[in-house]
C-alpha positions as CSV (number, residue, x, y, z in Angstrom):
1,X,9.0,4.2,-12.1
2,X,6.5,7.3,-11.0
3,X,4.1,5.7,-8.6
4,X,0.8,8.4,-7.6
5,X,-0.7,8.1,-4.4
6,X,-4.1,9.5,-3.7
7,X,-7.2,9.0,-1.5
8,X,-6.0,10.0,2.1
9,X,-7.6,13.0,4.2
10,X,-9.7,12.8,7.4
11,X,-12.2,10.2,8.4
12,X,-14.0,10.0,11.8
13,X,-13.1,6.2,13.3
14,X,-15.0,3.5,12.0
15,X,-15.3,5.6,8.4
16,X,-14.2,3.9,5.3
17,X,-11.1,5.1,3.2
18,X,-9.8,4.2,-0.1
19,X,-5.9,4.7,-1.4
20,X,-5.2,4.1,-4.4
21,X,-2.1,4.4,-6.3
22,X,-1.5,4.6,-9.8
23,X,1.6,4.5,-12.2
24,X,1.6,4.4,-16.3
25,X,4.8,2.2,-16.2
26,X,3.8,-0.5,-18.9
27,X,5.6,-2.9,-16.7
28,X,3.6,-2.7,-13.3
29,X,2.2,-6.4,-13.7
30,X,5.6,-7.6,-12.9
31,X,6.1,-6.1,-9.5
32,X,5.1,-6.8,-6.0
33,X,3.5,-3.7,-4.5
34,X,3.3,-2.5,-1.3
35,X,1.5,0.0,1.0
36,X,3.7,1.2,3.9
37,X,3.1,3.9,6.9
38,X,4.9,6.4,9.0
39,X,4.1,8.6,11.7
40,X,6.7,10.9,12.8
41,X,9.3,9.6,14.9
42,X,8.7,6.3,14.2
43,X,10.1,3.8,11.5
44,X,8.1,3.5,8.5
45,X,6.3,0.1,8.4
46,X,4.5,-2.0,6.2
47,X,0.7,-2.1,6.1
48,X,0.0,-4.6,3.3
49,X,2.0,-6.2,0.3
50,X,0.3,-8.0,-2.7
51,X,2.2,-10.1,-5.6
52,X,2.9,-9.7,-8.9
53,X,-0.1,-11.6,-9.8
54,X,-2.8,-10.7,-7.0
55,X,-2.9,-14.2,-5.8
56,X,-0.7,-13.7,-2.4
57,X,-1.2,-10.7,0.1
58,X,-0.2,-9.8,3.5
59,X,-1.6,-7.4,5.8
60,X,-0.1,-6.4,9.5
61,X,-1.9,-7.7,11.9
62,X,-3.4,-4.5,13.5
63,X,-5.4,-4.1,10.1
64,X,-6.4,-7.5,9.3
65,X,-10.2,-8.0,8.5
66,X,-10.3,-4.2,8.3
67,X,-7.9,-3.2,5.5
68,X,-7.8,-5.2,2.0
69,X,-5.1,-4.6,-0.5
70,X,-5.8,-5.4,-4.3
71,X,-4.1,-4.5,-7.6
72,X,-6.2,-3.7,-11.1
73,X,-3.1,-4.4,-13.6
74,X,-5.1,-3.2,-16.9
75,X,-5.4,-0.3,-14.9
76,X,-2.2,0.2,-13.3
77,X,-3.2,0.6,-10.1
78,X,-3.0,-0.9,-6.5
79,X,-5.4,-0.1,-3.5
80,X,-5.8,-0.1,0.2
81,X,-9.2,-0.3,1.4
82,X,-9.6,0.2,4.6
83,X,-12.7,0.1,6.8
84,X,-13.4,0.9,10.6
85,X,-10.5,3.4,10.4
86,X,-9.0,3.7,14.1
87,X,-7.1,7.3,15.4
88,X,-3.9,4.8,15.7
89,X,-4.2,4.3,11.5
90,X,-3.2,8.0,11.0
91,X,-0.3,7.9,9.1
92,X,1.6,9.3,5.8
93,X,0.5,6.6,3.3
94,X,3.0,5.4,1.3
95,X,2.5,2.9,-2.0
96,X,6.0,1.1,-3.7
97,X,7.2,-0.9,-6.0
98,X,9.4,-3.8,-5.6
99,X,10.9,-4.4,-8.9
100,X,13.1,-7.2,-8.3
101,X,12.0,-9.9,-11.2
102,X,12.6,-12.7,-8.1
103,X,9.3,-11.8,-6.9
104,X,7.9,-12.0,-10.3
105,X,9.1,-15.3,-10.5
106,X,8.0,-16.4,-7.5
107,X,4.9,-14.7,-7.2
108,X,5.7,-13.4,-3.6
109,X,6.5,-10.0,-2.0
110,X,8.8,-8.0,0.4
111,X,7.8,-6.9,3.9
112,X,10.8,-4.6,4.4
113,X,11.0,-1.1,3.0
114,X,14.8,-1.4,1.8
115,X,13.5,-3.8,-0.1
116,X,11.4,-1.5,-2.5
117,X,12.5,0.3,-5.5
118,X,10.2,3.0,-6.2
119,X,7.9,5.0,-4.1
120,X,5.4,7.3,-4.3
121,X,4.7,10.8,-2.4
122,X,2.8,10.1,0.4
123,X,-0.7,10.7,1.1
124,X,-1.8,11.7,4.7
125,X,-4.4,9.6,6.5
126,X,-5.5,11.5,10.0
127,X,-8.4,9.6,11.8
128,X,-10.6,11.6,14.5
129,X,-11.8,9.9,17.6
C-alpha cells in the first residue's frame, strides 16, 4: 500500500491548513486511517484516526474543535483539516494505514503507531507565531 501525503508548508497561527493523503489501493475502504506527528526528538504521536467507514473518529485533545479528519473512499483519500494552526502544531505530517481486517469488522481504529501498516512520506507543517 503506497499512501501520498500532501498539503503541508507554512501558515501564520490561526491560518487554515489542509493534508490530504491519497493512495490508488482499490482496497482503502477497508482500513482505518490515521494522521500522526513528530517533531524531532520526540515520539511520533497520533493526531487523529477515522474508521473504515467514516462513522468513528478521534482527535488528540490539543486539536479538538480545531482539526477534523475525514475520508472520501470513491476518492481514495483521507484528510486533516485543520484550523487556527498554533506554532506547537509544527510537525512532520504523517498519514497510515491500518490494514488489520479487525478494524474493518469492527468499524474502529488504532491510536498507536505500531499498530499501522503502511505509511506515507511525511509532509512538513511549520506554523509562524
Amino acid at each position: 500500500v503506497q499512501l501520498q501525503a500532501s498539503g503541508g508548508g507554512l501558515a501564520q497561527a490561526g491560518a487554515s491548513l489542509t493534508l490530504s493523503c491519497t493512495t490508488s489501493e482499490r482496497t482503502f475502504s477497508l482500513y482505518a486511517m490515521g494522521w500522526f506527528r513528530q517533531v524531532p526528538g520526540k515520539e511520533r504521536e497520533v493526531v487523529a484516526a477515522i474508521s473504515p467507514s467514516g462513522k468513528n473518529t478521534y482527535h488528540r485533545d490539543s486539536v479538538k474543535g480545531r482539526f477534523t479528519i475525514s475520508r472520501d473512499d470513491a476518492k481514495k483519500a483521507v484528510y486533516l483539516q485543520m484550523n487556527n494552526v498554533k506554532p506547537e502544531d509544527t510537525a512532520v505530517y504523517y498519514c497510515a494505514a491500518e490494514t488489520n481486517l479487525e478494524a474493518y469488522y469492527s468499524d474502529t481504529y488504532k491510536l498507536h503507531p505500531a499498530d499501522y501498516d503502511f505509511w506515507g512520506q511525511g509532509t512538513q507543517v511549520t506554523v509562524s507565531s
